[in-house]
LOSE-852032 format. One record per residue (C-alpha): x, y, z; residue in three letters; residue number from 0. Coordinates in Angstrom, 3 decimals, m for minus. Layout:
BEGIN
MARVEX | x | y | z | rest | nr
MARVEX | X | Y | Z | ALA | NUM
...
//
This chain:
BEGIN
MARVEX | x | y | z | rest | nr
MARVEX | m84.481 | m82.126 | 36.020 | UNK | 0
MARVEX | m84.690 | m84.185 | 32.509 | UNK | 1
MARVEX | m81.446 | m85.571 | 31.729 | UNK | 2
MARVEX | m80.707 | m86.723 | 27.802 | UNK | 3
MARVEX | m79.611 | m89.753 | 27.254 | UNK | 4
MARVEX | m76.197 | m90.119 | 25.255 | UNK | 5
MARVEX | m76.777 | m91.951 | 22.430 | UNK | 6
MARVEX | m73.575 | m94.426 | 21.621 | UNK | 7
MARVEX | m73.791 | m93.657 | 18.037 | UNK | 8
MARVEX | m74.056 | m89.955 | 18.619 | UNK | 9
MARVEX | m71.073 | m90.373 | 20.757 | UNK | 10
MARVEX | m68.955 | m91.972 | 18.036 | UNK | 11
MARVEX | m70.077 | m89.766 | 15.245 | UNK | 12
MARVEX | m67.075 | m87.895 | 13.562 | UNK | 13
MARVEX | m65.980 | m84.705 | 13.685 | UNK | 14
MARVEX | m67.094 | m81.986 | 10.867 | UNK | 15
MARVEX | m65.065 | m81.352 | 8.138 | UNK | 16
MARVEX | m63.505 | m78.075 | 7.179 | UNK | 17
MARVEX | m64.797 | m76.810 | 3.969 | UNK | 18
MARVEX | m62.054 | m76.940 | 1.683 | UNK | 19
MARVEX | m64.016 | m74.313 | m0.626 | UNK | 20
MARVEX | m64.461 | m72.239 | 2.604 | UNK | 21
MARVEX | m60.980 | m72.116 | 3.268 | UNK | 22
MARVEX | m59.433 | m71.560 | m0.095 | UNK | 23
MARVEX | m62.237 | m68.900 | m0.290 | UNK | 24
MARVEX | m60.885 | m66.889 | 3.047 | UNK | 25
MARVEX | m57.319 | m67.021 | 1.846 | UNK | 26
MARVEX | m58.186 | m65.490 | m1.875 | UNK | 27
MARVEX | m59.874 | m62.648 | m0.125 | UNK | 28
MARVEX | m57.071 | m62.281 | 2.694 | UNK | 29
MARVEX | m54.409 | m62.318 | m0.771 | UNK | 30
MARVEX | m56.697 | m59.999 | m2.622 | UNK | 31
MARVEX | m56.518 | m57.893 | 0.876 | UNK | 32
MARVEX | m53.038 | m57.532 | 1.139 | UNK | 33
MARVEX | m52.584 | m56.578 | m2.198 | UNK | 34
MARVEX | m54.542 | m53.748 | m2.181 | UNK | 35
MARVEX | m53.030 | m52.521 | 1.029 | UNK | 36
MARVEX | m49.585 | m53.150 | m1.067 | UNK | 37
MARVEX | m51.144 | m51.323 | m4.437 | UNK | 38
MARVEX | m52.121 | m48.416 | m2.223 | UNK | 39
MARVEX | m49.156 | m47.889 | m0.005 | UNK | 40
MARVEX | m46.934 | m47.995 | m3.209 | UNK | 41
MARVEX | m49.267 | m45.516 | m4.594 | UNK | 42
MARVEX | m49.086 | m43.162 | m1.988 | UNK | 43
MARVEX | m44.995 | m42.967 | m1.908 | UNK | 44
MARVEX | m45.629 | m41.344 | m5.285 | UNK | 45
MARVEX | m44.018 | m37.705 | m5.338 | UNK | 46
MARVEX | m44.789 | m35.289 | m7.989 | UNK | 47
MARVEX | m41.740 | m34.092 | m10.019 | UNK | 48
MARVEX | m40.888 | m32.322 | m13.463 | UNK | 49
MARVEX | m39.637 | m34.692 | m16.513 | UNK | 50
MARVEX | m38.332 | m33.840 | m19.600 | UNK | 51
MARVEX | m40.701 | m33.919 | m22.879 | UNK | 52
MARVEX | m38.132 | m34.284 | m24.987 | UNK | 53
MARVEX | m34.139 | m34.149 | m25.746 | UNK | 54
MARVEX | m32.565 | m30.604 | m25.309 | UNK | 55
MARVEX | m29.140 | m29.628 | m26.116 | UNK | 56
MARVEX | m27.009 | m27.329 | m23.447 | UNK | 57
MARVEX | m27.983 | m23.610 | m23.479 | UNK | 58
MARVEX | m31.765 | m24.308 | m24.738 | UNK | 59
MARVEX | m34.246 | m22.356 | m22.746 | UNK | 60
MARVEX | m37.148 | m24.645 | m20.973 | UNK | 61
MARVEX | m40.450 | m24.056 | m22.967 | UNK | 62
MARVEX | m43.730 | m25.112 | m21.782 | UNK | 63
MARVEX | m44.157 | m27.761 | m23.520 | UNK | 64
MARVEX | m40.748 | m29.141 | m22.844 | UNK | 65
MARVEX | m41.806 | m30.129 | m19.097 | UNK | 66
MARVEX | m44.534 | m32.165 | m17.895 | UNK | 67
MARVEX | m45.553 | m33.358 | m14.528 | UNK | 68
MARVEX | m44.538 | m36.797 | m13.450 | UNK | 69
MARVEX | m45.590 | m39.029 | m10.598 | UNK | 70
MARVEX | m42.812 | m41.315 | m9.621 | UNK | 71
MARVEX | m41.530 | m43.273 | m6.989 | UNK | 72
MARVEX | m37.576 | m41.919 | m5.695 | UNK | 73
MARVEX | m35.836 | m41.949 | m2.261 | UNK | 74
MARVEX | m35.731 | m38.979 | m0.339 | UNK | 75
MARVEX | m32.481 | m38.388 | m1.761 | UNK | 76
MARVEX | m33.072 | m38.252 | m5.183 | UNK | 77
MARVEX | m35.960 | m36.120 | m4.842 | UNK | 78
MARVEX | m34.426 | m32.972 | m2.777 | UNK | 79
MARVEX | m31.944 | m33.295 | m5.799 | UNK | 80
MARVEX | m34.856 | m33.202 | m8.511 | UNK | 81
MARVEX | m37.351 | m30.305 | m9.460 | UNK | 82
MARVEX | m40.901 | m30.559 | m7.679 | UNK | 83
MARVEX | m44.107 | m30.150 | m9.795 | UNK | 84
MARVEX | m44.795 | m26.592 | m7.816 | UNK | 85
MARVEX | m41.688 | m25.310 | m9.642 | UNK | 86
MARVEX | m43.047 | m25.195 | m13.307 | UNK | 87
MARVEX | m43.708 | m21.937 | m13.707 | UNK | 88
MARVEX | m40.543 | m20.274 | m11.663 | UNK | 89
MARVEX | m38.670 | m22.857 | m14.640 | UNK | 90
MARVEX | m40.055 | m21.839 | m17.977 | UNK | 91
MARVEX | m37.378 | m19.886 | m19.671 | UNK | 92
MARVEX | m34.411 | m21.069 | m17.855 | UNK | 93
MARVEX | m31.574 | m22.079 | m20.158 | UNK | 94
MARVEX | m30.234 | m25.604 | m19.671 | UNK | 95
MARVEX | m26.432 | m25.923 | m18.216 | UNK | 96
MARVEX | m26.178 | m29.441 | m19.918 | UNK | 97
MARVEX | m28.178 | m31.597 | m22.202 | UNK | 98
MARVEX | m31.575 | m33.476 | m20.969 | UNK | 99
MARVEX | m33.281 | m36.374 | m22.798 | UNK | 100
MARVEX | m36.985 | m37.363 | m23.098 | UNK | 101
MARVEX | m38.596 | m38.417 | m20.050 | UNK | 102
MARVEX | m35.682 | m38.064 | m18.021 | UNK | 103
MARVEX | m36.126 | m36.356 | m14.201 | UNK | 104
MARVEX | m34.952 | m33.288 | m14.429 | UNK | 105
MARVEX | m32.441 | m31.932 | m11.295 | UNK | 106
MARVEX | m31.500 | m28.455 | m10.090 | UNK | 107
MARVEX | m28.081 | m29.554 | m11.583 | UNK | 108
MARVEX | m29.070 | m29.198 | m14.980 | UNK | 109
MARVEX | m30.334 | m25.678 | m14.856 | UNK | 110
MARVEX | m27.908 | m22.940 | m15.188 | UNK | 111
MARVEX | m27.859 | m19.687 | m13.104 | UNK | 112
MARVEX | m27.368 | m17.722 | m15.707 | UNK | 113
MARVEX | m30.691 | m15.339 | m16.462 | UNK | 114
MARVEX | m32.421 | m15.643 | m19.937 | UNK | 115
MARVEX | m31.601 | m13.591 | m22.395 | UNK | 116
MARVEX | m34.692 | m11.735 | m23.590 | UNK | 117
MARVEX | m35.335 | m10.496 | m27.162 | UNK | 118
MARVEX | m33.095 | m7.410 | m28.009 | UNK | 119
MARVEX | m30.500 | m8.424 | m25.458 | UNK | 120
MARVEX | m27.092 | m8.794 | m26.085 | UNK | 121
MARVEX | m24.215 | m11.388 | m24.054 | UNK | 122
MARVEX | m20.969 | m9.368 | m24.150 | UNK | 123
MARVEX | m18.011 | m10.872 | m22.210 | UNK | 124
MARVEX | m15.205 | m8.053 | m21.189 | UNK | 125
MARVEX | m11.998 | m8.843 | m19.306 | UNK | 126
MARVEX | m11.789 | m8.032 | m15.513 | UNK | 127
MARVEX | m9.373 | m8.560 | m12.434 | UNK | 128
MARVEX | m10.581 | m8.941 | m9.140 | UNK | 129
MARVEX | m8.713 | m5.814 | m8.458 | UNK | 130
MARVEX | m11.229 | m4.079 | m11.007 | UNK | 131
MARVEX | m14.258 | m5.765 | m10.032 | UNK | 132
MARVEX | m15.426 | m5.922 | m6.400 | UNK | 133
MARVEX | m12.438 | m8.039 | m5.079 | UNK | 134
MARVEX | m13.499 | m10.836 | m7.631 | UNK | 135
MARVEX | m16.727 | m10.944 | m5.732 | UNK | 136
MARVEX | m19.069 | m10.687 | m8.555 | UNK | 137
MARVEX | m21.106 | m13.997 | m9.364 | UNK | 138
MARVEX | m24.191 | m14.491 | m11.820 | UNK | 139
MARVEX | m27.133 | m12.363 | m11.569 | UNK | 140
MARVEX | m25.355 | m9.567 | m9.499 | UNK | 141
MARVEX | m26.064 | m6.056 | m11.437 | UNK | 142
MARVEX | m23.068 | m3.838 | m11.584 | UNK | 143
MARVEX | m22.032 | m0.013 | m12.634 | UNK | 144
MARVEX | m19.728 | m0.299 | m15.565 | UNK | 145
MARVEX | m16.788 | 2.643 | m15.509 | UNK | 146
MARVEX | m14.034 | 3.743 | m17.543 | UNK | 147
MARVEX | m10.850 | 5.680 | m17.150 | UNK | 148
MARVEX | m9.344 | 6.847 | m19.773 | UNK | 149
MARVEX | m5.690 | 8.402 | m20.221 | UNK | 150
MARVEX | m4.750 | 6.574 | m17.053 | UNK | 151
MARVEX | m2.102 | 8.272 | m14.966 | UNK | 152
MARVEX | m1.692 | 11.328 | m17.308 | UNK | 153
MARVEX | m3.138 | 14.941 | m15.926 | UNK | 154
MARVEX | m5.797 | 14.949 | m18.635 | UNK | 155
MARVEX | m7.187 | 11.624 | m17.125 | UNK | 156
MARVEX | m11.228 | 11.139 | m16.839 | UNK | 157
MARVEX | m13.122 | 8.468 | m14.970 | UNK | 158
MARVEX | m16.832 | 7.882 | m16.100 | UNK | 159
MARVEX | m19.644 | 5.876 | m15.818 | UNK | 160
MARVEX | m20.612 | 3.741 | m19.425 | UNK | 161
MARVEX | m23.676 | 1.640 | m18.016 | UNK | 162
MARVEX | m25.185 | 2.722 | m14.799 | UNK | 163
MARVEX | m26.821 | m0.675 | m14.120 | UNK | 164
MARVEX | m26.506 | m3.812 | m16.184 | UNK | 165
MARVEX | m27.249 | m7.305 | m15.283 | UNK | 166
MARVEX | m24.164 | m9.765 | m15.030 | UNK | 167
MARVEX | m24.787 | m13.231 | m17.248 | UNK | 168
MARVEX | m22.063 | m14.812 | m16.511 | UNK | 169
MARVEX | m18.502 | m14.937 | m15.120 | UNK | 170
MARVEX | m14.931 | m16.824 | m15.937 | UNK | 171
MARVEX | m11.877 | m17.869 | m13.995 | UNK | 172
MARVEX | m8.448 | m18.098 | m14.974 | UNK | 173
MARVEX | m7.540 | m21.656 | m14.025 | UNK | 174
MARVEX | m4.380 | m21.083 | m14.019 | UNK | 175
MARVEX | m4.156 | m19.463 | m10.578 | UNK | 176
MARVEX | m5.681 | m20.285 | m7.130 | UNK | 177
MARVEX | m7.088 | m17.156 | m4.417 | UNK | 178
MARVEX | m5.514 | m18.080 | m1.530 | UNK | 179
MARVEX | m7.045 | m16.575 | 1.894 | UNK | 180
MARVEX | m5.822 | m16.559 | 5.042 | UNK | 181
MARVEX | m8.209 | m15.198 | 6.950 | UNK | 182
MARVEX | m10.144 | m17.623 | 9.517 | UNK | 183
MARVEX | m13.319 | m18.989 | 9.012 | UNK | 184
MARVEX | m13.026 | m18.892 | 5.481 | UNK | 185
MARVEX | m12.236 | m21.465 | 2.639 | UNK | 186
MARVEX | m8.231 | m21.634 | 2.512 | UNK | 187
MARVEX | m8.375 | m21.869 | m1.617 | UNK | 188
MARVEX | m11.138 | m21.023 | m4.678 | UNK | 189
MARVEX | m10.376 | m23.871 | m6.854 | UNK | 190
MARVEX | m12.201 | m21.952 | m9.285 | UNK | 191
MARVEX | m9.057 | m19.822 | m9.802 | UNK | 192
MARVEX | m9.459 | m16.037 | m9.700 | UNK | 193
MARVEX | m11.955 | m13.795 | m11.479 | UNK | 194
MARVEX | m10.877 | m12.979 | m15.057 | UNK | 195
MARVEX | m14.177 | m12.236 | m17.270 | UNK | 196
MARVEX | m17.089 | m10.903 | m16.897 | UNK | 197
MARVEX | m20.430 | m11.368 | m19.267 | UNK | 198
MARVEX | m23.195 | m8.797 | m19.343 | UNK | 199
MARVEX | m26.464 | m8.591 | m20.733 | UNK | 200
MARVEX | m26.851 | m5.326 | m22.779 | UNK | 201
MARVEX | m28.837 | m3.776 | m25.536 | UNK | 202
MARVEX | m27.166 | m3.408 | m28.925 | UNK | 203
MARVEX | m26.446 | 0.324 | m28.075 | UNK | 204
MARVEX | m24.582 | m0.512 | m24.693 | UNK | 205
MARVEX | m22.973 | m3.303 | m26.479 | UNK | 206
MARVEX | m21.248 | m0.515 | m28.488 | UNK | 207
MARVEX | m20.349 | 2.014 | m25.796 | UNK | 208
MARVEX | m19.123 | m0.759 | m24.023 | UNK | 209
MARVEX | m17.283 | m2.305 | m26.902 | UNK | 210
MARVEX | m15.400 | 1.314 | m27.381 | UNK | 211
MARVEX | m14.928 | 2.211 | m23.649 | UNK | 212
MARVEX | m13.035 | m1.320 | m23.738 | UNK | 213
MARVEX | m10.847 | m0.629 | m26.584 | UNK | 214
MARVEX | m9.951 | 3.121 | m25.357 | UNK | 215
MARVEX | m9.635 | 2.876 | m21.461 | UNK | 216
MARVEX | m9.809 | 0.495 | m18.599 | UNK | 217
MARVEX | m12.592 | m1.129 | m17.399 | UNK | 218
MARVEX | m13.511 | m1.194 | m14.067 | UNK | 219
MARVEX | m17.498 | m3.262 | m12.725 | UNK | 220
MARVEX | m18.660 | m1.752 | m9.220 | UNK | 221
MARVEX | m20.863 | m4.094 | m7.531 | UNK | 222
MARVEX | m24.384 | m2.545 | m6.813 | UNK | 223
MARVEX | m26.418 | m3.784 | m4.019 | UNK | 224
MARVEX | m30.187 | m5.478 | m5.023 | UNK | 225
MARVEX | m32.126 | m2.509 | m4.048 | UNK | 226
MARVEX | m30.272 | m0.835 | m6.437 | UNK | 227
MARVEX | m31.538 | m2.309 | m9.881 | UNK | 228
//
């Protein structure tokens, strides 16, 4: 077997230096790496969401072109509080329950849940008491049965029905007293006070036979189930 001979020079010779060029080389492509990964990831917590085009005032309905479809970065918090994107259409035409500003992220908050009114619909508030409508168990967007009595507790007394179906738009409380119930598993109080108005969308013609049945009997709003509308 041939054996080489170790040459004493060869022996001694020094090492091989590390290409500095090599290595400055590796770590701009290992930055450049990381960055991308970082770029990417922060692109992919992106969540689609509805922003305002522009300032509204409280009551405007939402047009088309008042919403556009943003892609923003929130926590998980703030986004089950805002709007998605696959809301716009179910939003168009719902009136505002406080102002909004350009740009800004729009929430569930600041729609109302009152319905639009459409053209040739009226708003017309009329008084109520819990004891004369549904136990004070109306809310917005219920439809109720508008009746009036008239020469209450005289002989010639008449009960009848002025709107067989209207749409409620909203409701008031009187703040100056609290429903108070007893019964278990329910809230003890309704800070909200008790029911003491209620606001209905009508035509211009119910508008006036509800306007007189107000003025010449007593009101009473019977609270019609969904199927019923």
């Amino acid at each position: 077997m041939a054996v080489a001979a170790l040459n004493p020079t060869r022996a001694l010779r020094e090492p091989r230096r590390l290409d500095v060029r090599a290595v400055v080389g590796l770590l701009l492509m290992l930055v450049t790496v990381v960055g991308a990964v970082a770029f990417w990831s922060a692109a992919s917590d992106t969540r689609d969401v509805l922003l305002a085009t522009r300032d509204l005032p409280a009551g405007a309905s939402l047009g088309p072109g008042d919403v556009t479809v943003g892609h923003v970065r929130v926590d998980d918090a703030t986004y089950g509080a805002a709007i998605a994107a696959d809301q716009l259409q179910s939003i168009v035409g719902k009136p505002l329950s406080e102002p909004v500003h350009a740009h800004q992220l729009l929430v569930r908050q600041q729609l109302s849940s009152r319905p639009a009114l459409q053209p040739g619909q009226l708003a017309l508030t009329v008084p109520v008491s819990p004891a004369t409508a549904a136990g004070g168990r109306i809310r917005t967007g219920d439809h109720v049965q508008v009746l009036v009595t008239t020469s209450k507790g005289k002989p010639e007394s008449k009960t009848s029905v002025v709107l067989p179906s209207v749409e409620v738009y909203d409701i008031g409380f009187d703040q100056r007293s609290t429903i108070v119930n007893t019964s278990s598993g329910s809230d003890s109080s309704n800070s909200q006070g008790s029911l003491s108005t209620i606001t209905l969308i009508v035509t211009p013609e119910q508008a006036l036979q509800l306007s007189q049945a107000r003025w010449n009997g007593d009101l009473d709003a019977a609270l019609l189930p969904p199927e019923d509308h």
